[in-house]
Backbone of each chain as ProteinMPNN parsed JSONL, in Angstrom:
{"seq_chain_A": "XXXXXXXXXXXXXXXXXXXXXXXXXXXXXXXXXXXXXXXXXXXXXXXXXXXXXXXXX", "coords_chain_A": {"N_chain_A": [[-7.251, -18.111, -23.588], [-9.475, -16.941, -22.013], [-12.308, -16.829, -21.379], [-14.962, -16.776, -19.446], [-17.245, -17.872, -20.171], [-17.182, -19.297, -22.319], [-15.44, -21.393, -21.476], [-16.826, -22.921, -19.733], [-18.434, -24.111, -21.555], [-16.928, -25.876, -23.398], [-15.946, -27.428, -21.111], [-18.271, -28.372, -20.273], [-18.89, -30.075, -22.799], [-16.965, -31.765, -23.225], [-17.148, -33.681, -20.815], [-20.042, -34.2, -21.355], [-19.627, -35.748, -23.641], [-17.897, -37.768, -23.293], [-19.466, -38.868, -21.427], [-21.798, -39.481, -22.861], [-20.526, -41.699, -24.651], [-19.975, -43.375, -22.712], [-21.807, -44.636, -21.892], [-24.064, -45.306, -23.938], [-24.351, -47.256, -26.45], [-25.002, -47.094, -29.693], [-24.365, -44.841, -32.576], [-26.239, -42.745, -32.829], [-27.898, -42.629, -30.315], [-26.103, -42.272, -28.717], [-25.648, -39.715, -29.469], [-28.019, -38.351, -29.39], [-28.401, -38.314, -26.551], [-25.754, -36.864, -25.732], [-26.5, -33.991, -26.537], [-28.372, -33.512, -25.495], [-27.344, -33.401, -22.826], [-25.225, -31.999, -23.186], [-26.407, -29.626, -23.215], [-28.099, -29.413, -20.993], [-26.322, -29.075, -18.866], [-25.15, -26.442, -20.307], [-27.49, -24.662, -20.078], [-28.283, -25.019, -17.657], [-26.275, -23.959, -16.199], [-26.105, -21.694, -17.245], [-29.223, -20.393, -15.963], [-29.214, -20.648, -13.557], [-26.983, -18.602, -12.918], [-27.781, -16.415, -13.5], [-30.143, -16.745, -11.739], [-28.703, -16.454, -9.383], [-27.318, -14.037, -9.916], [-28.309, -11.15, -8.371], [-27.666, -11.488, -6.037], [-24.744, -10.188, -4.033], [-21.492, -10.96, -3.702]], "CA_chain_A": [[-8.649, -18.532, -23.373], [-10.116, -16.393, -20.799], [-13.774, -16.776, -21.386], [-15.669, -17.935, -18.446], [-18.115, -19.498, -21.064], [-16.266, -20.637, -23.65], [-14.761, -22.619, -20.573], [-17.85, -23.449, -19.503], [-18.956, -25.057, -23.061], [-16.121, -26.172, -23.74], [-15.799, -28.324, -19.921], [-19.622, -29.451, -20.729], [-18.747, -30.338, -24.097], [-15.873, -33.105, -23.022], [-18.206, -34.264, -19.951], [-21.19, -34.772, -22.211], [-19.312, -36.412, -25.236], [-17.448, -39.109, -22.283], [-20.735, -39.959, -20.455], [-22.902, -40.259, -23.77], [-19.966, -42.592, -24.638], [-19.959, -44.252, -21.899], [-23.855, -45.044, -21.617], [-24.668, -45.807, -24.706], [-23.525, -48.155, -27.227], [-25.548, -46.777, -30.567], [-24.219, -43.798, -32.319], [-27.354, -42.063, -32.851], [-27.912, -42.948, -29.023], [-25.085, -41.399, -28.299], [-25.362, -37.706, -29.866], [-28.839, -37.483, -28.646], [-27.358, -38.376, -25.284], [-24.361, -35.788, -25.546], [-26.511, -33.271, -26.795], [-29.271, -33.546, -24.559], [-26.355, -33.53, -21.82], [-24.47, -30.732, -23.163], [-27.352, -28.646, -23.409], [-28.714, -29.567, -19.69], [-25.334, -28.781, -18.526], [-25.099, -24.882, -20.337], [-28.96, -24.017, -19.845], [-28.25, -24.825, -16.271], [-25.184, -22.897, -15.617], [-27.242, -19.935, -17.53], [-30.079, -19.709, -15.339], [-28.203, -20.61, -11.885], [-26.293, -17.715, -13.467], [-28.706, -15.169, -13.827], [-30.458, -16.45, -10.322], [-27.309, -15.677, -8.426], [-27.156, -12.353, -10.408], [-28.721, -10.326, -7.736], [-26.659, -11.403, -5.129], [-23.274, -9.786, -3.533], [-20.557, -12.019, -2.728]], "C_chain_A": [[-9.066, -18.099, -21.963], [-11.66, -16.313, -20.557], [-14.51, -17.364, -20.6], [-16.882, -18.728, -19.05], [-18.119, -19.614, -22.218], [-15.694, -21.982, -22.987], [-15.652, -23.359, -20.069], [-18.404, -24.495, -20.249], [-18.212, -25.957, -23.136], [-15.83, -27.67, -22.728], [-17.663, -28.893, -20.403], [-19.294, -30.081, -22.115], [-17.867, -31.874, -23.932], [-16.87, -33.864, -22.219], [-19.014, -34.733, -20.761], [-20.532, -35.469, -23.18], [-18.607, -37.732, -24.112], [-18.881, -39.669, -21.839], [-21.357, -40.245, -21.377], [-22.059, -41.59, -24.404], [-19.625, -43.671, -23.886], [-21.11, -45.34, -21.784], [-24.863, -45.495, -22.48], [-23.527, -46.556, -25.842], [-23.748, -47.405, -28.836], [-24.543, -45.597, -30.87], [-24.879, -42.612, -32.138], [-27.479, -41.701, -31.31], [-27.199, -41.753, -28.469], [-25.006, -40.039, -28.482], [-26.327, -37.217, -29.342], [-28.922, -37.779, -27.358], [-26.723, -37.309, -24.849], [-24.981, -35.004, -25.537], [-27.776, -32.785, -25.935], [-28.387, -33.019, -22.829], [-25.634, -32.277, -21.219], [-25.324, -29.182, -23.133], [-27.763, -28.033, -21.722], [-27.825, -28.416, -19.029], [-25.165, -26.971, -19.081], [-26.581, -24.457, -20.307], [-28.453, -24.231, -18.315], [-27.242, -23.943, -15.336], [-25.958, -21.487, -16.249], [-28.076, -19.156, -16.431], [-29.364, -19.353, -13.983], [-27.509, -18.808, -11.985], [-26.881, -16.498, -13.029], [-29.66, -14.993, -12.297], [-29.91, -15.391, -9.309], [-27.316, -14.17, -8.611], [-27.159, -10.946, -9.465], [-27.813, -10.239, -6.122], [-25.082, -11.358, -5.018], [-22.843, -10.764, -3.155], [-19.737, -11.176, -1.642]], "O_chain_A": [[-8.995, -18.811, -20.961], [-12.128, -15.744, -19.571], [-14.838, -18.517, -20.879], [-17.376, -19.788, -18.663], [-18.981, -19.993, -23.01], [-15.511, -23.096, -23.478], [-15.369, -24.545, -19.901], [-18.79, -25.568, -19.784], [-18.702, -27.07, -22.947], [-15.571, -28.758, -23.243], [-17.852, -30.011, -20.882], [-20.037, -31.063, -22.132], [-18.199, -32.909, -24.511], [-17.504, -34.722, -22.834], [-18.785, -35.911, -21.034], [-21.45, -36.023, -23.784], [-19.089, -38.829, -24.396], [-19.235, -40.842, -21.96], [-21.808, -41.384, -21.251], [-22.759, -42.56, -24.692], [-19.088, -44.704, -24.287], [-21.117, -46.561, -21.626], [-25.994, -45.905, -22.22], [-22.311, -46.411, -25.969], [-22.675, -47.081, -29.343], [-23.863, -45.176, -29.934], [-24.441, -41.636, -31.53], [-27.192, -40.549, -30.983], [-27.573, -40.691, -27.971], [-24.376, -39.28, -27.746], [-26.27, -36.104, -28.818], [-29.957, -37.259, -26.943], [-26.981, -36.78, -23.768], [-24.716, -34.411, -24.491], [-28.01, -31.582, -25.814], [-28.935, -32.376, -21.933], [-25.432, -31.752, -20.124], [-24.901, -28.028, -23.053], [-27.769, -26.878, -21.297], [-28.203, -27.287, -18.716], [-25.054, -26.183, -18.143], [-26.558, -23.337, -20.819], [-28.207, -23.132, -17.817], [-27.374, -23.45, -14.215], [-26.258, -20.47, -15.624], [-27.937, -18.0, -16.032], [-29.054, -18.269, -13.491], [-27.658, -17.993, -11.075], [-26.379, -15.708, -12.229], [-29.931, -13.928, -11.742], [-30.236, -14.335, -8.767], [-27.319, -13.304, -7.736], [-26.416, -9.975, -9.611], [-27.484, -9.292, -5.408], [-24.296, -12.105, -5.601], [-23.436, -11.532, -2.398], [-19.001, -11.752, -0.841]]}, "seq_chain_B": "XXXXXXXXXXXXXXXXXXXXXXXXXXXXXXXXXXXXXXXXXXXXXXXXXXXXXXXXXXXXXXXXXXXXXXXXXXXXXXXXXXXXXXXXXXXXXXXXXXXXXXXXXXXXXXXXXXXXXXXXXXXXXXXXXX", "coords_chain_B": {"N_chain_B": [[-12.57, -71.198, 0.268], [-10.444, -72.367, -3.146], [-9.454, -70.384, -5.475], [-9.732, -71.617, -9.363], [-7.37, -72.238, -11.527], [-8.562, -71.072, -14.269], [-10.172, -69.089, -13.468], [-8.196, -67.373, -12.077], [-7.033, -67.105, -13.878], [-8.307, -65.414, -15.32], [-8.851, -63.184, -13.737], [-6.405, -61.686, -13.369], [-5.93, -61.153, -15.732], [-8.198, -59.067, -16.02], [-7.518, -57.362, -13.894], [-4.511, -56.64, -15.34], [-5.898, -55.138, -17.559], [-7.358, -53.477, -16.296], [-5.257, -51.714, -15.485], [-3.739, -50.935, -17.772], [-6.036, -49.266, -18.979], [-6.242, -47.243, -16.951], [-3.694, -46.32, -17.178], [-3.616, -45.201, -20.018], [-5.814, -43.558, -21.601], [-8.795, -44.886, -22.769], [-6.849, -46.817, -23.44], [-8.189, -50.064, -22.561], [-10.829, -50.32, -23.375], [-9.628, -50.089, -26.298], [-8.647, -52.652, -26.347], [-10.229, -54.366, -25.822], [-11.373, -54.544, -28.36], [-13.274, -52.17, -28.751], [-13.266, -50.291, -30.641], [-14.002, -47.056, -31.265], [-15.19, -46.29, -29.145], [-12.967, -46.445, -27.656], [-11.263, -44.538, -28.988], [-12.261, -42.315, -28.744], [-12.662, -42.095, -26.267], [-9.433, -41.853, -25.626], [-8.761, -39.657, -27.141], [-10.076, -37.552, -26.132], [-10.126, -37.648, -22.928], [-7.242, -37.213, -22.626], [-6.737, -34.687, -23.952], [-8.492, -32.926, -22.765], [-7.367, -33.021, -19.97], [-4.556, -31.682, -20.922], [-5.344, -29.336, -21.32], [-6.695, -28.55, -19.149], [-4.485, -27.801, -17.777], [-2.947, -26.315, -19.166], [-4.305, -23.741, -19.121], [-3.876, -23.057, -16.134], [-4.419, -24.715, -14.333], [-3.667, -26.948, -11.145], [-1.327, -29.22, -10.664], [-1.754, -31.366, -8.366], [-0.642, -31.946, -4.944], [-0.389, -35.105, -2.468], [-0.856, -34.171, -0.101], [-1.593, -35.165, 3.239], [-2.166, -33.65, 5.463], [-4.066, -31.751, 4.604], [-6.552, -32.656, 3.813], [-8.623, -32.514, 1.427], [-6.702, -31.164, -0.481], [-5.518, -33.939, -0.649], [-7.274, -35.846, -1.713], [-8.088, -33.882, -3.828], [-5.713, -34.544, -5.582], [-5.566, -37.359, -5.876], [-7.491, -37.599, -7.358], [-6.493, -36.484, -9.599], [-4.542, -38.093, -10.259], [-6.09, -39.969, -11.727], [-5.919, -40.067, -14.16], [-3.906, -41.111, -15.155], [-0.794, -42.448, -16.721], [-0.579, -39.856, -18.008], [-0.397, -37.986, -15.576], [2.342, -38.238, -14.479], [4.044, -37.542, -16.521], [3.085, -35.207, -17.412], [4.32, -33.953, -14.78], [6.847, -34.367, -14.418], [7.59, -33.396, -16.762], [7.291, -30.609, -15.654], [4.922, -29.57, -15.694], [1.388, -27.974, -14.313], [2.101, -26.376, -11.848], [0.152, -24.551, -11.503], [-0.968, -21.233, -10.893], [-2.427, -19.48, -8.478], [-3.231, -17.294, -9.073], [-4.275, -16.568, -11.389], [-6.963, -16.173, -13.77], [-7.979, -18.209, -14.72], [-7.806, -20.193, -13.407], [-9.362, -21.669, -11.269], [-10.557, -23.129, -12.862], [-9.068, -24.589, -14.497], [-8.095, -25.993, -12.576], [-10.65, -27.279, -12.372], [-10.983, -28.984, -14.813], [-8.661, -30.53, -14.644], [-9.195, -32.39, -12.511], [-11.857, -33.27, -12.931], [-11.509, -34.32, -15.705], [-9.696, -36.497, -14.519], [-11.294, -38.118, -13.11], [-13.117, -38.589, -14.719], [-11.856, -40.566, -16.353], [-11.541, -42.581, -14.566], [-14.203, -43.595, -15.055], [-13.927, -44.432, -16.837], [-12.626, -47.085, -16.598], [-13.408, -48.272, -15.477], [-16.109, -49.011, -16.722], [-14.848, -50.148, -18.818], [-13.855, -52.652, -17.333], [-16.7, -53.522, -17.061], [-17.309, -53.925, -19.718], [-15.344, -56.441, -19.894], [-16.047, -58.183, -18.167], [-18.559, -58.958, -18.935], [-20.792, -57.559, -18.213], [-21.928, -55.595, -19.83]], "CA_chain_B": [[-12.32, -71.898, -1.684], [-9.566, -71.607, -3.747], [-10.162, -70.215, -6.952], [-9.583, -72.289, -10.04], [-6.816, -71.63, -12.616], [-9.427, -69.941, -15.391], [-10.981, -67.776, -12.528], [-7.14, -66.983, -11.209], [-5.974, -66.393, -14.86], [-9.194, -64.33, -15.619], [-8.768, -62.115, -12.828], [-5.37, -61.318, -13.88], [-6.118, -60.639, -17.392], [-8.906, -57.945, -15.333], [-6.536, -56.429, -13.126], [-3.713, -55.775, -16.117], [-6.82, -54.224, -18.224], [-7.476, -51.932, -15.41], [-4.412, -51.174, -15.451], [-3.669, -50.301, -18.921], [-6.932, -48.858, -19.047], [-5.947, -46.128, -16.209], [-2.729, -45.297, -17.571], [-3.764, -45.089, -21.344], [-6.89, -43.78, -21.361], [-9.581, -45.507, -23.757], [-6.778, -48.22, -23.649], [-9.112, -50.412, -22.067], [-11.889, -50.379, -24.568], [-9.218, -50.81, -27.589], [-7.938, -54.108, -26.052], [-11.268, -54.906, -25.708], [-12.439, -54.438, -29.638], [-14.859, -51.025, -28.899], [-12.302, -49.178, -31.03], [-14.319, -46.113, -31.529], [-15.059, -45.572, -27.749], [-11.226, -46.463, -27.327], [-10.459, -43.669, -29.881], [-12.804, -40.807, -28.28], [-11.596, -41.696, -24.881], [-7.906, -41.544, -26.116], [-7.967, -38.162, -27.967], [-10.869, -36.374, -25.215], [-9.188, -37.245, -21.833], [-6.061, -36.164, -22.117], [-6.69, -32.879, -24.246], [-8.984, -32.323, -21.548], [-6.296, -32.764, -18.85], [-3.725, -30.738, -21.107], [-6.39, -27.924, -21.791], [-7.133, -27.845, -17.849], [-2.6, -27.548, -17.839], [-2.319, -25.146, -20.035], [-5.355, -22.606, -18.311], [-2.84, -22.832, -15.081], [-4.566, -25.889, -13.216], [-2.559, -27.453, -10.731], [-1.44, -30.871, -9.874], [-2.085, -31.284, -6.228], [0.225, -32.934, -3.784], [-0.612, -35.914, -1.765], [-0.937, -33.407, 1.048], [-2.407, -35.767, 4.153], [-2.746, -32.486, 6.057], [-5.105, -31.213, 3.806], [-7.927, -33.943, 3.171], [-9.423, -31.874, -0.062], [-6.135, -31.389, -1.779], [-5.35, -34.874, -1.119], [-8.266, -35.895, -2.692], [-8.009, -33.492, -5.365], [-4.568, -35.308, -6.278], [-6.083, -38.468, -6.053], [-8.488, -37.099, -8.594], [-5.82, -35.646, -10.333], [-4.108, -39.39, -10.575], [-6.886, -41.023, -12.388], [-5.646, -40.06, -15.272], [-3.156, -42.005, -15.364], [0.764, -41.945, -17.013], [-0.122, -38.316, -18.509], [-0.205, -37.16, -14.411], [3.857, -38.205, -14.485], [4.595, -37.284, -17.516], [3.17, -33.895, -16.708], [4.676, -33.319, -13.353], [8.193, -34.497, -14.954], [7.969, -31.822, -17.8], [7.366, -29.391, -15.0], [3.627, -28.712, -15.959], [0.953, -28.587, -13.334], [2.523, -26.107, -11.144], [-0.84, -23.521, -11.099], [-1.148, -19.913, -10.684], [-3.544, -19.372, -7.903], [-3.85, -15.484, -9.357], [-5.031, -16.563, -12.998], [-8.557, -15.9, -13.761], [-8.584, -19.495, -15.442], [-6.929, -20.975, -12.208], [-10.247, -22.627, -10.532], [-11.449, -23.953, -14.033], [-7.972, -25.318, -14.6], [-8.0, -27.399, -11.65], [-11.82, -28.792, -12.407], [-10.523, -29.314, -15.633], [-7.523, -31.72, -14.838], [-9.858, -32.766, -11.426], [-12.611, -34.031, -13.769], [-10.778, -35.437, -16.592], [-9.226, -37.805, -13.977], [-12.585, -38.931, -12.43], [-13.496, -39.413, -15.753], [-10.963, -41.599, -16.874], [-11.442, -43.911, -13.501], [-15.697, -44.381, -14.919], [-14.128, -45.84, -17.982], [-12.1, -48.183, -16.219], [-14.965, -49.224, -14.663], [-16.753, -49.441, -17.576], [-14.041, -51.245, -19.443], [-14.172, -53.975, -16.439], [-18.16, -54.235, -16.851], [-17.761, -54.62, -20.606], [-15.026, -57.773, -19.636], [-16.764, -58.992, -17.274], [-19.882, -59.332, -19.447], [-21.849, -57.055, -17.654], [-22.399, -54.592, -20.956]], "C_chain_B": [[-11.259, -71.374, -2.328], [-9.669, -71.42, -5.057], [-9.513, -71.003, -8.164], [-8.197, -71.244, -10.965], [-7.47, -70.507, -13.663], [-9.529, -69.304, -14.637], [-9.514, -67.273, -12.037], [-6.649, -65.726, -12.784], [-6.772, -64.922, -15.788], [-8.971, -62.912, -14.918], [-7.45, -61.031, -12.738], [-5.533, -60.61, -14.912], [-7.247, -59.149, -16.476], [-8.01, -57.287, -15.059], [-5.263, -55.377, -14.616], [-4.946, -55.061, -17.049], [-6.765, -53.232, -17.515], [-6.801, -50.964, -15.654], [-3.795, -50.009, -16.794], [-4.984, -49.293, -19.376], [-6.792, -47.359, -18.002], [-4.771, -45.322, -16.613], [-2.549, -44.36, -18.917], [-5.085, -44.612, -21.206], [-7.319, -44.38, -22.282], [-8.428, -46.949, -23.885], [-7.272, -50.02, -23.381], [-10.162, -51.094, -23.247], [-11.045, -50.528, -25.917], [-8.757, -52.208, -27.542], [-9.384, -55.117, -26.396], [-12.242, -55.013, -27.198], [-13.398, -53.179, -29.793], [-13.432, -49.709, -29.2], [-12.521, -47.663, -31.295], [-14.877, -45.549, -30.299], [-13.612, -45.178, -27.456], [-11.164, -45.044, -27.73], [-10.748, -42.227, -28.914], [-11.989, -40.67, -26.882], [-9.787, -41.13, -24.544], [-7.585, -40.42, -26.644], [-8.984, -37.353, -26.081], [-9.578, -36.31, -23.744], [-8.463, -36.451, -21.497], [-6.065, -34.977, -22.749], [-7.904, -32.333, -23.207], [-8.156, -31.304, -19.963], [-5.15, -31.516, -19.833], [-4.182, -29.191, -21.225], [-5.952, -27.307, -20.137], [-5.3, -27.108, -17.569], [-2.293, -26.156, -18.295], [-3.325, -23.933, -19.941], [-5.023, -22.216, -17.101], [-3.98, -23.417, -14.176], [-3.426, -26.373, -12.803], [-2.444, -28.748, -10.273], [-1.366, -30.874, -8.617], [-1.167, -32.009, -5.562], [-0.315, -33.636, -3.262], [-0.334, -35.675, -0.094], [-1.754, -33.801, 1.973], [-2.756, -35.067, 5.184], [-3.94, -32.014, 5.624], [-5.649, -32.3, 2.925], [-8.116, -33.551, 1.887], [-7.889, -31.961, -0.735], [-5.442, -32.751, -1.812], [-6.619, -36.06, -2.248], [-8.385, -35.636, -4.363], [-6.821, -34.126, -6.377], [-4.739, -37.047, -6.491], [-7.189, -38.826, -7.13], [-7.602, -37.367, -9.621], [-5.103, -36.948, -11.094], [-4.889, -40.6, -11.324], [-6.75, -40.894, -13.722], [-4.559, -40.955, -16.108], [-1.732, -41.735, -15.404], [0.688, -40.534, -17.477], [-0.073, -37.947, -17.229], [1.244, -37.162, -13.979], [4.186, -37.644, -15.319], [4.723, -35.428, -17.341], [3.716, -32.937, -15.618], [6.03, -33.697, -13.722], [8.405, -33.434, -15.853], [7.683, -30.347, -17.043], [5.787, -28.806, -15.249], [2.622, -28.991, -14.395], [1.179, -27.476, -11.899], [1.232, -25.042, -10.667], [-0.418, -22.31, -10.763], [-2.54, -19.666, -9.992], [-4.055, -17.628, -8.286], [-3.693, -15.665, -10.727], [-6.336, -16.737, -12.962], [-9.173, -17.5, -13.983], [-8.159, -20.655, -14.128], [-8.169, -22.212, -11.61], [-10.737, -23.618, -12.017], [-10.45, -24.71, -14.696], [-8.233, -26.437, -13.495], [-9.852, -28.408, -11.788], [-11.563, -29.246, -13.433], [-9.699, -31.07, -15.777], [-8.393, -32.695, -13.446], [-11.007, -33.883, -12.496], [-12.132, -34.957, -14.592], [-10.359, -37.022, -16.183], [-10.061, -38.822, -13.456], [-13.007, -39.412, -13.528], [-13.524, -40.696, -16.138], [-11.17, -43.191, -16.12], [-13.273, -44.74, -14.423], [-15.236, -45.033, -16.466], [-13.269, -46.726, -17.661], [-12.629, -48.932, -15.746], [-15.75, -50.121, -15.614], [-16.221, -50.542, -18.915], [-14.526, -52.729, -18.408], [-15.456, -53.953, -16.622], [-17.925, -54.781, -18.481], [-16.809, -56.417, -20.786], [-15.594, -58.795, -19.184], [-18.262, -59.349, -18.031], [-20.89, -58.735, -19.07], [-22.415, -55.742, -18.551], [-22.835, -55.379, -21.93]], "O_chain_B": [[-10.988, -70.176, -2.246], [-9.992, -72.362, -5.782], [-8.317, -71.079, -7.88], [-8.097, -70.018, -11.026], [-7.029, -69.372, -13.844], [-8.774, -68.365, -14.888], [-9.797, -66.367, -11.254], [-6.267, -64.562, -12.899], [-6.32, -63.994, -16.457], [-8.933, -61.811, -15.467], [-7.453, -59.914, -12.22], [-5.252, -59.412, -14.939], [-6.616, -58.091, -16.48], [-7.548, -56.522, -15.906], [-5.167, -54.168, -14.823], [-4.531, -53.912, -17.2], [-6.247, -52.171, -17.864], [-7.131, -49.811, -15.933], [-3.536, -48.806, -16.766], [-4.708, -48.493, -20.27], [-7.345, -46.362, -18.466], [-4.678, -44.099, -16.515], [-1.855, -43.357, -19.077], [-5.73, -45.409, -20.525], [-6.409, -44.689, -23.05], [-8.874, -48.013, -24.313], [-6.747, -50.979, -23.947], [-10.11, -52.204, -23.778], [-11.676, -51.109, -26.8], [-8.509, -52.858, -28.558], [-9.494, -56.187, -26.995], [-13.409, -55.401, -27.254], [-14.182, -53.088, -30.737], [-12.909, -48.819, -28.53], [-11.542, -46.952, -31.525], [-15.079, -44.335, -30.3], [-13.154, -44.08, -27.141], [-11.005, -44.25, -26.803], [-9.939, -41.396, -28.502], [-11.19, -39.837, -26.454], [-9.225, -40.422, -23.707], [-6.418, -40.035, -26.721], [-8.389, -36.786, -25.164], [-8.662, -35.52, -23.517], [-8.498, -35.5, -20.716], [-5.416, -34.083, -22.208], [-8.006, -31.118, -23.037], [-8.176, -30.223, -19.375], [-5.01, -30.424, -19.281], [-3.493, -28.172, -21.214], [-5.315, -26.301, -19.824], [-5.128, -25.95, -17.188], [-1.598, -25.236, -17.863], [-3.126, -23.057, -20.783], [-5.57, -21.204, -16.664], [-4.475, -22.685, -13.319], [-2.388, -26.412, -13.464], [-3.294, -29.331, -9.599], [-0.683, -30.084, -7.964], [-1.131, -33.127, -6.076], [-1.435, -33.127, -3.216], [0.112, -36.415, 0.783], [-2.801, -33.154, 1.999], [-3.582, -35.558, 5.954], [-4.861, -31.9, 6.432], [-5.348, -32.694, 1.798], [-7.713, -34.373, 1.064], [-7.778, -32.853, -1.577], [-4.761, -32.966, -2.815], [-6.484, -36.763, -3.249], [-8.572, -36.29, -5.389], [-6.916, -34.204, -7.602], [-4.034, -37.752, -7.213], [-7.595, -39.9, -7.574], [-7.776, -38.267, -10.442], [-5.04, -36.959, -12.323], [-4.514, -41.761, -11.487], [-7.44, -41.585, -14.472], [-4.482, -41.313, -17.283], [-1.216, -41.029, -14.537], [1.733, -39.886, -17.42], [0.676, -36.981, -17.377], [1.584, -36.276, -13.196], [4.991, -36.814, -14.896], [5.685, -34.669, -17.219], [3.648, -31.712, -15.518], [6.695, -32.998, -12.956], [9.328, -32.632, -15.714], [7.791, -29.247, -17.584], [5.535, -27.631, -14.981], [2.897, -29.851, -13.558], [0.476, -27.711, -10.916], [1.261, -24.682, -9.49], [0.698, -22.302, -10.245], [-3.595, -19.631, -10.625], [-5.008, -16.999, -7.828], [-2.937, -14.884, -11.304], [-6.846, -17.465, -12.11], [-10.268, -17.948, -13.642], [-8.323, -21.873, -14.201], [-7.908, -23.413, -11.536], [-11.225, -24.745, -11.94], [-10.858, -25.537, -15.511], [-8.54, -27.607, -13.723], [-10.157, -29.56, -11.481], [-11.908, -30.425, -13.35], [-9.889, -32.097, -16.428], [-8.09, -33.887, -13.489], [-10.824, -35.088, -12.669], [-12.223, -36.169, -14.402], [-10.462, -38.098, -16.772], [-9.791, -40.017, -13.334], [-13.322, -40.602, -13.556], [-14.389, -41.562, -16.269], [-11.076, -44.331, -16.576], [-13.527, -45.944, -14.438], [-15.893, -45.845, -17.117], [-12.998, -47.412, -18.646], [-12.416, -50.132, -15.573], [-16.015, -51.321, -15.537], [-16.834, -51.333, -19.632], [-15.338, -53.597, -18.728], [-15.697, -54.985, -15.996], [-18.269, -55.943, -18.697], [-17.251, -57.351, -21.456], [-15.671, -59.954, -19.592], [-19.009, -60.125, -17.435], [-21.987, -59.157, -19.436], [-23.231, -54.962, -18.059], [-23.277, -54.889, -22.969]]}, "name": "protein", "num_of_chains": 2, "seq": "XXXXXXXXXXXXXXXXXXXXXXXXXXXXXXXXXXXXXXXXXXXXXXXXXXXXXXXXXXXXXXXXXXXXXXXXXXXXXXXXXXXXXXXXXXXXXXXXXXXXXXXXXXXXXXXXXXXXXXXXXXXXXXXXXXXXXXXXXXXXXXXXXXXXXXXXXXXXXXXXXXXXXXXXXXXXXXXXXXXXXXXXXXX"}
């Protein structure tokens, strides 16, 4: 597993499924929680992503 | 004031939750009846932590030279009995020249911080505060 975002998903995916478990009691609650979460979490590493893009390290 | 028997024997009964609750993860929340948090917390955690293991994260030393990787091992310890268990079977050791090396260590780094907000959250749902 070398995929820097499969690892990515994959690390939002656990994160979001613990904190919507954590935070909500419901299960409904809970998925649109996680999925709201897990979403935030890979749309935001995307763009950040694509910001950065232009710049040399 | 000295605290009453119930409030002595309560606080006890807290403390060993914690406890079992840090070393087990989700054990906490199954003691407690919320068997289907218990469950998630009990399978996610630690295939979290073994995922971040087996991508060549490393367990950190309690290196008081180095603030951050003591930290990070203090992280790394919130996981509980899988952070012995692991460092007894020899896992943990990292490859700082694997591609998966930094996402290994937020891996087993996270997992453990995790683990501590449901110990927390175990003690609020004892305590009555859920």
């Amino acid at each position: 597993m070398r995929s820097h975002l499969l690892l990515l998903i994959v690390f939002a995916f656990f994160v979001s499924l613990v904190f919507a478990v954590i935070t909500k009691d419901d299960l409904r609650e809970q998925v649109r929680f996680g999925g709201l979460l897990f979403a935030g979490f890979v749309a935001t590493a995307l763009v950040l992503g694509w910001l950065m893009f232009p710049f040399p390290l | 004031m000295r605290a009453t028997a119930a409030e002595q024997t309560q606080t006890g009964g807290l403390v060993l939750l914690s406890l079992a609750s840090w070393a087990i993860p989700g054990a906490g929340h199954l003691w407690l009846g919320r068997r289907s948090k218990g469950l998630v917390f009990l399978i996610a955690l630690p295939l979290m932590f073994a995922l971040g293991l087996k991508i060549q994260g490393r367990l950190f030393p309690f290196d008081m030279s180095e603030p951050l990787v003591a930290l990070a091992a203090l992280a790394d310890l919130g996981i509980g009995l899988s952070y012995f268990l692991a460092g007894a079977l020899g896992y943990g050791t990292g490859d700082v020249r694997a591609v998966t090396y930094e996402y290994g260590n937020a891996f087993v780094i996270v997992a453990g911080l995790l683990n501590l907000l449901v110990v927390i959250d175990a003690c609020d749902v004892a305590m009555g505060r859920k």
